[in-house]
N, C-alpha and C positions, 0 to 999 in steps of 0.2 A: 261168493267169496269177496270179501275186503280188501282192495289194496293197497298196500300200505302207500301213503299220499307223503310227497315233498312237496314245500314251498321254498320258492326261489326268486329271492328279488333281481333287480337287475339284468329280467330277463329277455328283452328285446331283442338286446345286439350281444355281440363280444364273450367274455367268458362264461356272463349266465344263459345266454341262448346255449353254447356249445352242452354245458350241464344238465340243461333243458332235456336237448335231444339225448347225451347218455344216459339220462334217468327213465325215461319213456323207454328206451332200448331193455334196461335192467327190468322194466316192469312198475315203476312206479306211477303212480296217476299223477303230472306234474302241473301246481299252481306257478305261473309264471306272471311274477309281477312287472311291469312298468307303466312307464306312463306312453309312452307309445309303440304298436306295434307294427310291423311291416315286414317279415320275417320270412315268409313265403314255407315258412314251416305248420307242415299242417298233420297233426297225429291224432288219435281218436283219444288217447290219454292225455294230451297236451291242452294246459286251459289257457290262455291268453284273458291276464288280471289287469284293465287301464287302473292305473293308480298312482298317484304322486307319493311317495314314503315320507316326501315332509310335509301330507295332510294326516295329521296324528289320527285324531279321530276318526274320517273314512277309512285311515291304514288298517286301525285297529278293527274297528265293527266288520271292514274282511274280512282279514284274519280269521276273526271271530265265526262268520257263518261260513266261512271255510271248515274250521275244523269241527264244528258242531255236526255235518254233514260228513265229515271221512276220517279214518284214522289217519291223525299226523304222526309220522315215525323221520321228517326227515325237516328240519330247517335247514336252507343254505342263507347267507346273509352276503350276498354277492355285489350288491348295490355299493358303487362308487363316485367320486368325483373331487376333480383335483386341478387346482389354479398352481403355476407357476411363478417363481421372477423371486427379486426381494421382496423380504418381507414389506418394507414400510409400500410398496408398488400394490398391496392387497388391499382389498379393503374390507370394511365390516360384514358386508351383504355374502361376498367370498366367502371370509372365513367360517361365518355361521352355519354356511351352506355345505361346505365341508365336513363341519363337526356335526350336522344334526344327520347329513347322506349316510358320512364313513361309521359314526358312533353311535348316535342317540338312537337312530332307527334301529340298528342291532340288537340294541338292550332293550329298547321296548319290545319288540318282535320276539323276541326270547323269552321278555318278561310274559305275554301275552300267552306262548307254548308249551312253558316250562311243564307247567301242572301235565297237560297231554304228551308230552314227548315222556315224561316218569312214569305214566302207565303204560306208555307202547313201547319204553326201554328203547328210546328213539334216540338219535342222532342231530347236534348242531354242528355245522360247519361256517367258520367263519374268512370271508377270502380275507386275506391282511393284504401285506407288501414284504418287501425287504426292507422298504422305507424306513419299517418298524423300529429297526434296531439300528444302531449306527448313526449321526447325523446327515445332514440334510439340509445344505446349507442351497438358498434357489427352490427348498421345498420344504420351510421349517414347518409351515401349519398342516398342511400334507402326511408330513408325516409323522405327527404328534398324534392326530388323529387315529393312523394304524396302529402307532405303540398303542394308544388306550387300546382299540380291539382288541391287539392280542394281549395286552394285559389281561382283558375283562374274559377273554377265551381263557387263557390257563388257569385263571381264578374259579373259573365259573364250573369248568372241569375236576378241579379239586371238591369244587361245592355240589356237586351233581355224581358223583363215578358212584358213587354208592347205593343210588337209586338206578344203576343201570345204564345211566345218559352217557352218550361218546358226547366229548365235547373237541374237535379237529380244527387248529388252525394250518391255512397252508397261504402261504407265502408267497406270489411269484413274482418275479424280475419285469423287466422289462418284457410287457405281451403288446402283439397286435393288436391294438383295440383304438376304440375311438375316446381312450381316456385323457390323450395330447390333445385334445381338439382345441385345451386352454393354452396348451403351451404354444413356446417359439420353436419347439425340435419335435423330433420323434423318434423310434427307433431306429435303428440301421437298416441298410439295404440289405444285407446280405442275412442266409437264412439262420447264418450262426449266433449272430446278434440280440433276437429276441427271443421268446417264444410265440409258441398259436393258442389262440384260444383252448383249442383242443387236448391240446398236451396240458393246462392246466385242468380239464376235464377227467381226461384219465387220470389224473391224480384222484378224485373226486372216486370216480369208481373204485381203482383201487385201494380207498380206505374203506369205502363200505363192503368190500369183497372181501374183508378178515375175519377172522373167523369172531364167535361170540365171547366175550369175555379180553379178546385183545385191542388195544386202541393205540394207533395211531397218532399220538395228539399232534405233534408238529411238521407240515414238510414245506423245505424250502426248495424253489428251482428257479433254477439261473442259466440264462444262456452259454456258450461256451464262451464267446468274448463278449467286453462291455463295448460297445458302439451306437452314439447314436448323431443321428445329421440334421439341420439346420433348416427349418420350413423357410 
């Protein structure tokens, strides 16, 4: 038997580890990319990928003997990273670093699966923000970055439903993750504040748990209140 295989970047820590583990739960054989792992999670379907996503070429040649060796039925594009402050406080090495984590890698990784995700009528999932939408002032190139993803998600979804392809973008607020490592704040103390990694997990699941033919394309989650405190 074949199982159906997901790739998951940004899978070390944070919300693509959490994904990680509910995909191996659901049955899937999962590639877990980062560039470091220390995870202490150990599953017999779980593959632990060292990889940097902004070495295009090793990304790809991955990729590449990944899915050459198993059916891909599932991208997640979970890989993040995000500088704080004003803008003019940024700088070039920043901003690039942003746009190639949050965008380019997405669209190359996509561009790399699309062909085998339309014969296994397979599934992309793209994490965004809420950045996405709304300004973002303290986070303008941050979240330029996520409008383009889920731009390139609802487009791409249009451009793919036909061949089968779910194309999911999901959205979350403020998570515990170690995505403030660049900023001056973090979430709030209290649990009401953010979310967990987890909870944007089970999003994850619950969109591949509907049935065939319905899609899901957008979810957004948001804490109950906005709070965040002051490193």
């Amino acid at each position: 038997m074949t199982h159906d295989t997901a790739i998951v970047t940004g899978a070390s820590s944070g919300i693509g580890l959490s994904i990680c583990k509910v995909l191996c739960r659901m049955g899937y054989e999962v590639f877990g990319i980062g560039r470091n792992f220390d995870t202490g999670f150990a599953e017999d379907h779980f593959h632990e990928i060292v990889c940097d996503i902004l070495d295009t070429d090793r990304l790809c040649d991955t990729v590449k003997r990944i899915a050459s060796q198993n059916r891909i039925t599932l991208l997640v594009n979970n890989a993040g990273v995000a500088y704080y402050g004003l803008h003019e406080e940024l700088n070039a090495r920043k901003i690039r670093q942003m746009v190639r984590t949050n965008l380019e890698a997405p669209m190359i990784l996509t561009c790399q699966l699309l062909r085998e995700l339309k014969r296994n009528r397979g599934c992309v999932i793209n994490i965004s923000s809420v950045t996405a939408v709304g300004t973002n002032p303290h986070g303008c190139a941050y979240g330029a970055t996520k409008a383009g993803l889920s731009s390139f998600s609802h487009s791409l979804f249009d451009e793919a439903r036909k061949y089968g392809v779910k194309v999911v973008t999901i959205s979350p607020d403020m998570t515990r993750t170690n995505l403030y490592r660049n900023a001056d704040f973090r979430e709030g103390e209290e649990a009401e504040s953010c979310l967990l990694p987890e909870e944007v997990a089970d999003a994850v699941e619950y969109v591949l748990g509907r049935r065939e033919g319905l899609v899901i394309s957008d979810i957004t989650l948001r804490p109950q209140i906005h709070r965040i405190r002051r490193k």
